[in-house]
N, C-alpha and C positions, 0 to 999 in steps of 0.2 A: 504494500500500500504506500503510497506516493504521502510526503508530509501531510501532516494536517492542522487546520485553524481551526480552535475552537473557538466560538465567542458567541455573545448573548445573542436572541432570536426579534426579533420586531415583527408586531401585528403581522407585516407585510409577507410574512410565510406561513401564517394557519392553513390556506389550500395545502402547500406545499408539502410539512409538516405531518399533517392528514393522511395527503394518498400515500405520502413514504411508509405512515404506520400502518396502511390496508395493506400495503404494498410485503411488505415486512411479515407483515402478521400470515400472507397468503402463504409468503413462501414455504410453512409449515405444513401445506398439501388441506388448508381447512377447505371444504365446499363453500360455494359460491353463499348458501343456503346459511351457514353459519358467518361468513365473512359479513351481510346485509345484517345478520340480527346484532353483531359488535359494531357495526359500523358508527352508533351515538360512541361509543366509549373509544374510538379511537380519532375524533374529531376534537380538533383544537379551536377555539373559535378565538379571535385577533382581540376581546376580552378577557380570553383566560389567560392570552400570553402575556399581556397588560397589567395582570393585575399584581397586586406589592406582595401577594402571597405565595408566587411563582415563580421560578426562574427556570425558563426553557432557553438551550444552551445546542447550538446546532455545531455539528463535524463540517467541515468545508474542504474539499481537498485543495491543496494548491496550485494543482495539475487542472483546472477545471475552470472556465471562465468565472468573473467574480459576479455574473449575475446569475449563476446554475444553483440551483436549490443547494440544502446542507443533503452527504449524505448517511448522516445519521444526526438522531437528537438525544436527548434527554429533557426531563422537564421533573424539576422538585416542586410541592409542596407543601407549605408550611400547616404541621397540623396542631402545633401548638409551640409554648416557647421550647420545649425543649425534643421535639419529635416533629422527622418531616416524613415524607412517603415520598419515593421514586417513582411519579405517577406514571412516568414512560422512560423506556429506553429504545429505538429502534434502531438497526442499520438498511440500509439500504439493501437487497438482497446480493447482489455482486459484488457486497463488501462484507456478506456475513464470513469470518473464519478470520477476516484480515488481522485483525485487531483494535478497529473501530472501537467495539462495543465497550471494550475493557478497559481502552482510552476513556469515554466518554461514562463508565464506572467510577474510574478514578478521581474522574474530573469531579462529578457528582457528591460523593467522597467527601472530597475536601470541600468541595464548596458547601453540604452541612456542616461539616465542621467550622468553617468560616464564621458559619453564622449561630455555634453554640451549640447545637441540635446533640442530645446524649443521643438517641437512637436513629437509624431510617427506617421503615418498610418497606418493605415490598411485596406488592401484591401480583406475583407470577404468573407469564405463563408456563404451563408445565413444561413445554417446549424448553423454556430458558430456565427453568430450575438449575439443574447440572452447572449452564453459567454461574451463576450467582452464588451457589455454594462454591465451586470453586473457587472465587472469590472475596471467599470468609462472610459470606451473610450464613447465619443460623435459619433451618427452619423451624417456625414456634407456632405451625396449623394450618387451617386450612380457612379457607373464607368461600363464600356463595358467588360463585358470577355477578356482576351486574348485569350480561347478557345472555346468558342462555340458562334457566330454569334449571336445577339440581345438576348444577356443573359442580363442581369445588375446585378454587383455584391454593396452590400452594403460598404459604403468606412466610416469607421471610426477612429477619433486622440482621441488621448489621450495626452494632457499635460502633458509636462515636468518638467515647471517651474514655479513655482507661478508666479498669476498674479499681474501687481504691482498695 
């Protein structure tokens, strides 16, 4: 994978943002039929990226005109002063394996940390479980879809802060 820019996301790539996450999410071989019923929870709208409880954080390669979408993001938010949740992570699928992802982990990482956070969550897909633990997130259960009816998705934190 060719360098990469991270840096913060502006309204101006919620479309963009969006289809990378259907995009991302398909490549898991899900049916067209499941892709339409996730498709509310994988839409960013140019107020959530706006908003002070957020920070969505896009991959840029440098290889790549500087108007070409990110191609991967992340997006935090804040769920209280001391816990935020990893609301997204996607790559682009021609970048899945590169390294992207674990860039834009680390990235995520620190920038809770940045701002205090003892814990993150994360709310999985099973797909990316594997990632994420390998990655030193614990998993501590399971949570309910928001999209599909008697799904359970795997829910995993990662510490922030050393334990005393």
């Amino acid at each position: 994978m060719s360098a990469l820019t991270l840096r913060p996301l502006s309204t101006k790539y919620s479309a963009d943002i969006s289809a990378l996450a259907m995009r991302s999410k398909a490549h898991w071989g899900y049916s067209p039929a499941f892709m339409q019923q996730c498709a509310h929870e994988l839409t960013y709208s140019a107020q959530q990226i706006g908003h002070k409880d957020f920070d969505f954080v896009g991959a840029f390669s440098r290889s790549t005109s500087h108007n070409d979408g990110p191609i991967g993001f992340y997006a935090l938010q804040r769920l209280s002063a001391i816990q935020a949740e990893l609301l997204a992570l996607f790559v682009c699928p021609s970048a899945i394996g590169c390294g992207v992802g674990y860039i834009l982990l680390r990235h995520a990482i620190n920038r809770a940390k940045s701002h205090h956070f003892k814990t993150m969550l994360i709310y999985s897909d099973p797909n990316a479980a594997a990632f994420y633990a390998k990655h030193g997130a614990q998993r501590i259960g399971t949570h309910p879809s928001g999209s599909i009816v008697g799904r359970e998705l795997p829910v995993y934190q990662i510490p922030l802060m050393p334990s005393a």
